[in-house]
C-alpha positions as CSV (number, residue, x, y, z in Angstrom):
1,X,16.7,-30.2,-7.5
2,X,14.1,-31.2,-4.9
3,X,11.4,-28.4,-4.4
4,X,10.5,-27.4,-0.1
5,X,6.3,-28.4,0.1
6,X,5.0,-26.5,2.8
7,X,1.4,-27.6,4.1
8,X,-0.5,-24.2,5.6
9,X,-2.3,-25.2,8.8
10,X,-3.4,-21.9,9.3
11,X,-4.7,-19.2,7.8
12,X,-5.7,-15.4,9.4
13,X,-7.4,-12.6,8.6
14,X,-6.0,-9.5,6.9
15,X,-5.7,-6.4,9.5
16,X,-7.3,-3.1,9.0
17,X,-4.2,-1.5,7.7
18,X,-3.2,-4.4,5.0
19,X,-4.3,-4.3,1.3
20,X,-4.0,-7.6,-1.0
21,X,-4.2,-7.0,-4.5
22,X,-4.0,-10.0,-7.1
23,X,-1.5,-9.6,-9.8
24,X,-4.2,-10.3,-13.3
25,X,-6.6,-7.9,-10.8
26,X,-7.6,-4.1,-12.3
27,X,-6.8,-2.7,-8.9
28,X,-8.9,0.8,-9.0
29,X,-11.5,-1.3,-9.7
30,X,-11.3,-3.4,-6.7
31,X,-13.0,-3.4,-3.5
32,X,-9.8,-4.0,-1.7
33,X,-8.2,-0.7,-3.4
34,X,-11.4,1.2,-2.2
35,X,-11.1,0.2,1.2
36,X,-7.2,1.4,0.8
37,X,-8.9,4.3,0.0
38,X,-10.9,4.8,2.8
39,X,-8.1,3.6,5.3
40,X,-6.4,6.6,3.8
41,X,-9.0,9.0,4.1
42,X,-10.2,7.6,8.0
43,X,-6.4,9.2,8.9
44,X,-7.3,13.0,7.8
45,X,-6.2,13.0,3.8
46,X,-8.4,13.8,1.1
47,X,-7.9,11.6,-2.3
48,X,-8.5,13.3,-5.3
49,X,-8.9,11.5,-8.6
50,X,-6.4,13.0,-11.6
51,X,-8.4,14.3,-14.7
52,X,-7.6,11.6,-17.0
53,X,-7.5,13.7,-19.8
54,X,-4.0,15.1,-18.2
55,X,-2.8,11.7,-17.5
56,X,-0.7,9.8,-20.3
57,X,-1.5,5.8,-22.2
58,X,0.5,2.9,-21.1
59,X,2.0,0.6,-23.2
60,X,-1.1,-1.2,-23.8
61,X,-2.9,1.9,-25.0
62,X,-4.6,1.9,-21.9
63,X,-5.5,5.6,-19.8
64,X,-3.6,5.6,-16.9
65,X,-5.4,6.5,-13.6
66,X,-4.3,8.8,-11.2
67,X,-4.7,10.1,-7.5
68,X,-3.3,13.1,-5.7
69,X,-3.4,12.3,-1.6
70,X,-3.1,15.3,0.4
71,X,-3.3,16.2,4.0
72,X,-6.7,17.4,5.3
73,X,-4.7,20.4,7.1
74,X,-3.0,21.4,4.1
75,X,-5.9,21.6,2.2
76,X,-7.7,23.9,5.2
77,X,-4.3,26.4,5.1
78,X,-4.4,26.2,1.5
79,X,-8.1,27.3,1.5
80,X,-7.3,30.2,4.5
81,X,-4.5,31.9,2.1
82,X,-7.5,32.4,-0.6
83,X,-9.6,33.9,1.5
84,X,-12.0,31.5,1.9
């Protein structure tokens, strides 16, 4: 079976609104993942991180990590119903 060789001639720069991640890469700890974040938060959501402690292991025994992404409006009606 003969394998397609393809030679790249050229190459262009990632857009604001497109995140590579590397498959072996930790993501959260990545500066690409933090600029997702702020891409996210630039368009009116607010990221908050997930208490760990409330988050379960993988597989590896590893703590999972966590993010809840909500819209800045909701979180401004949210705050109006308390009374705040």
């Amino acid at each position: 079976m003969n394998s397609r060789r393809f030679i790249i001639t050229e190459i262009r720069e990632r857009r604001d609104n497109e995140f590579l991640f590397g498959c072996s890469e930790r993501v959260v700890a990545s500066s690409e993942f933090q600029r997702l974040l702020s891409f996210i938060r630039n368009y009116g959501f607010i990221i908050e991180k997930i208490d760990e402690r409330s988050l379960p292991y993988d597989n590896h025994a590893d703590r999972l990590v966590g993010y809840k992404i909500r819209k800045e409006e909701e979180v401004k009606n949210n705050d109006e119903g308390m009374g705040n």
